[in-house]
Backbone as a ProteinNet text record, in pm:
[ID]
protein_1_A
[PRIMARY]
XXXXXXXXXXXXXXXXXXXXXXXXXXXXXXXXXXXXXXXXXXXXXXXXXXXXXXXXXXXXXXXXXXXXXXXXXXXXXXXX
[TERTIARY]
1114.5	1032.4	910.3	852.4	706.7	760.7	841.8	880.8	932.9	993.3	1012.8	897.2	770.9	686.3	579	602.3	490.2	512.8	685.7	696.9	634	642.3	546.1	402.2	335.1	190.2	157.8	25.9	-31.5	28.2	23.5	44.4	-34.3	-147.6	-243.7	-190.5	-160.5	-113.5	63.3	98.9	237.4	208.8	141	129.7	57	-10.4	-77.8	30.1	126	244.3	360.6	401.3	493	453.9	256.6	262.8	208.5	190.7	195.4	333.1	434.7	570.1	634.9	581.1	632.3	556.3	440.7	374.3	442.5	472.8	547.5	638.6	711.4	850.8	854.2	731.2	745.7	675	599.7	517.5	675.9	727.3	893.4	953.3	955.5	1071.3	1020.8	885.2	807.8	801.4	766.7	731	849.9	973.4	1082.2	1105.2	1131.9	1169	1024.5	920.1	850.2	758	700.5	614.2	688.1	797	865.1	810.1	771.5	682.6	745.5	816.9	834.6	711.2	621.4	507.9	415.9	322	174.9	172.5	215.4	221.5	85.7	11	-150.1	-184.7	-169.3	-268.1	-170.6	-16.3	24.7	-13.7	8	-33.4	-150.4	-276.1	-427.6	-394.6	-325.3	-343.2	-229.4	-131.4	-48.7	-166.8	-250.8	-281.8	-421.1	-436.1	-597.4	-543.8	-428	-343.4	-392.7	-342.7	-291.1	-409.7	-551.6	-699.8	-722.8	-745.6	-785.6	-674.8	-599.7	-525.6	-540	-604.8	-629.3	-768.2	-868.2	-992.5	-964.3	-946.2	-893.3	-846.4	-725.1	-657.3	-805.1	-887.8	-997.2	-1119.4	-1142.6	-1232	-1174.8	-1057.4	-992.3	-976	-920.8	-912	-1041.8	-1153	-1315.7	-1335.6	-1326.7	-1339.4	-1332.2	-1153.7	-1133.3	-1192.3	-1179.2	-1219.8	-1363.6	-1428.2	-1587.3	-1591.4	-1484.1	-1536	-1442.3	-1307.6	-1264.1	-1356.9	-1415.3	-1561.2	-1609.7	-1669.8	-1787	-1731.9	-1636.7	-1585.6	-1564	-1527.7	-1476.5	-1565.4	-1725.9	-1831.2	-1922.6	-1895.6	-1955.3	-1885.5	-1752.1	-1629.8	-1679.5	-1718.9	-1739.4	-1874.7	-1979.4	-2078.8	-2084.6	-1986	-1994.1	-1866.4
-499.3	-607.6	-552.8	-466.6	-408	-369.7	-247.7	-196.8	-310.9	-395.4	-464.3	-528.7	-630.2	-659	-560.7	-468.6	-352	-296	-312.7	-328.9	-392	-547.5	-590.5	-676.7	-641.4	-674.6	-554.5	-558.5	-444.7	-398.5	-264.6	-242.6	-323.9	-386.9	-472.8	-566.7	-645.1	-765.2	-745.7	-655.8	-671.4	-608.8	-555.5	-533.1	-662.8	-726	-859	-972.9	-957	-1062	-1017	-890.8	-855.2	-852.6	-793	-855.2	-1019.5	-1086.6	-1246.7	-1286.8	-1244	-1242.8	-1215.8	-1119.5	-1034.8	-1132.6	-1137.5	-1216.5	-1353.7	-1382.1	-1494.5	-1537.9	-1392.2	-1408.3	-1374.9	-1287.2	-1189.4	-1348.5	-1451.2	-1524.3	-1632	-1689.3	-1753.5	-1716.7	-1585.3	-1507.3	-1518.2	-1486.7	-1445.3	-1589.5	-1707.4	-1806.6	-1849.4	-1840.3	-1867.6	-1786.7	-1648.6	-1543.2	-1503.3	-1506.7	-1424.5	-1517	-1605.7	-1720.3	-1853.3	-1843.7	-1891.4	-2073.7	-2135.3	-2262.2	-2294.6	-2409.1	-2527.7	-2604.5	-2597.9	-2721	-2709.8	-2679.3	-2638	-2553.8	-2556.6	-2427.1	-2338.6	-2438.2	-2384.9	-2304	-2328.2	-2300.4	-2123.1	-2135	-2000.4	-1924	-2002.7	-1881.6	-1790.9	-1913.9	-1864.6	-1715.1	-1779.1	-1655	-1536.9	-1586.6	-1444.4	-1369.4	-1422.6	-1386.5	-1281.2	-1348	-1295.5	-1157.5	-1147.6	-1037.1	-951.2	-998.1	-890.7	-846.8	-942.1	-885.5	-775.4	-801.9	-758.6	-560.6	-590.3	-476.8	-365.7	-457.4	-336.2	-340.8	-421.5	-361.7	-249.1	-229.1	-151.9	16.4	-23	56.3	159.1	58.9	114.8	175.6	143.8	223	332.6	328.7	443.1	590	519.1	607.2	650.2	571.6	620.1	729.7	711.6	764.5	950.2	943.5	1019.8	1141.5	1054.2	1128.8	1200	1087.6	1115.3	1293.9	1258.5	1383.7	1514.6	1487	1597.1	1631.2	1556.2	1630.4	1733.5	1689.6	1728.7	1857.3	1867.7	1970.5	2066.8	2006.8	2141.6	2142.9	2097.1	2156	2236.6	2237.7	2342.6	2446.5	2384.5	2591.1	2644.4	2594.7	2631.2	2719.1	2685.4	2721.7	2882.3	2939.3	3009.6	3140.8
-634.8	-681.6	-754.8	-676.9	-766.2	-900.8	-909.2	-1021.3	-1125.3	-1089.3	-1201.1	-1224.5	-1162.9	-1214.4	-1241.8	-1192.1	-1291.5	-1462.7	-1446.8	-1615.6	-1739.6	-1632.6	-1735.8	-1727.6	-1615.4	-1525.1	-1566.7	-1443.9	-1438.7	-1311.1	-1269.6	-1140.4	-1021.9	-1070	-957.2	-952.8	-1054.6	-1081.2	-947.4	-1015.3	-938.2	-816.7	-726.5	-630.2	-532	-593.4	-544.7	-514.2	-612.5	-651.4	-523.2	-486.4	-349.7	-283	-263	-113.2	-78.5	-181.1	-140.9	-95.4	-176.1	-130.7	-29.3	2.2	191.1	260.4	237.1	346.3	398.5	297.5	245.7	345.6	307.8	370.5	518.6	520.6	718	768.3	725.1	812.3	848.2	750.3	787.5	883.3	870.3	981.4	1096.7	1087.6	1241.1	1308.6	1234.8	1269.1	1355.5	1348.1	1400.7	1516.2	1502.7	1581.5	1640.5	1637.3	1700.4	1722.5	1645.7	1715.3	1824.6	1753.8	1830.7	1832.5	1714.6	1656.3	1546.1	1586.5	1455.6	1451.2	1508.2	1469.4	1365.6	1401.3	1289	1224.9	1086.1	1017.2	973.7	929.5	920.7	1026.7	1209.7	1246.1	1276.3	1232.2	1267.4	1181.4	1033.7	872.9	974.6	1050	991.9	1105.2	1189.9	1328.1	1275.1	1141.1	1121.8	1038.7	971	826.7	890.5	979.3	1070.3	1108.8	1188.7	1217.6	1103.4	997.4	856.6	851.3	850.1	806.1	896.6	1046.3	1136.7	1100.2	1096.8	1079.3	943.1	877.2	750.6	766.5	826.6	878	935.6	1052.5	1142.2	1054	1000.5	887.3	804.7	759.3	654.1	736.3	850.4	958.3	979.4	1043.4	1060.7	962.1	864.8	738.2	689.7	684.6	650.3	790.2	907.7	991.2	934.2	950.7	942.6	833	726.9	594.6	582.4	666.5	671.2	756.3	905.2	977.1	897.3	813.2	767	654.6	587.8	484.8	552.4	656	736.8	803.8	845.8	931.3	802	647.1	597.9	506.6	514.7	442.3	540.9	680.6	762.5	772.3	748.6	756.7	621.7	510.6	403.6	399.6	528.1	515	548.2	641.7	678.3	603.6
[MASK]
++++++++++++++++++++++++++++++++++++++++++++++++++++++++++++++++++++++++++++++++

């Protein structure tokens, strides 16, 4: 899917466009199989979608984390 809309998007453009699509599609699936809710679709989107935030927060702490202390560790090995 990306590759073909990166042909003719931008790569942002088509990367914005599959994962609205996955989301799309994993919130359907889950809603059935894993939420296990035919009722309120709003209030599952908000609690799948919160998931997704909460998880690439998470994701971007982590990754800053790391990056911050591998700087740090290899501008003091550097010092010496």
């Amino acid at each position: 899917m990306y590759t073909c809309l990166w042909r003719i998007t931008s790569p942002t453009i088509a990367m914005a466009i599959g994962y609205g699509t996955t989301t799309l599609i994993g919130l359907t699936i889950n809603k059935k199989w894993v939420f296990k809710t035919s009722g309120n679709v709003t209030k599952t989107a908000i609690k799948y979608y919160s998931t997704y935030v909460f998880t690439w927060c998470l994701t971007v702490l982590l990754k800053h984390t790391y990056c911050l202390s591998t700087h740090l560790l290899t501008n003091k090995l550097s010092q010496y």
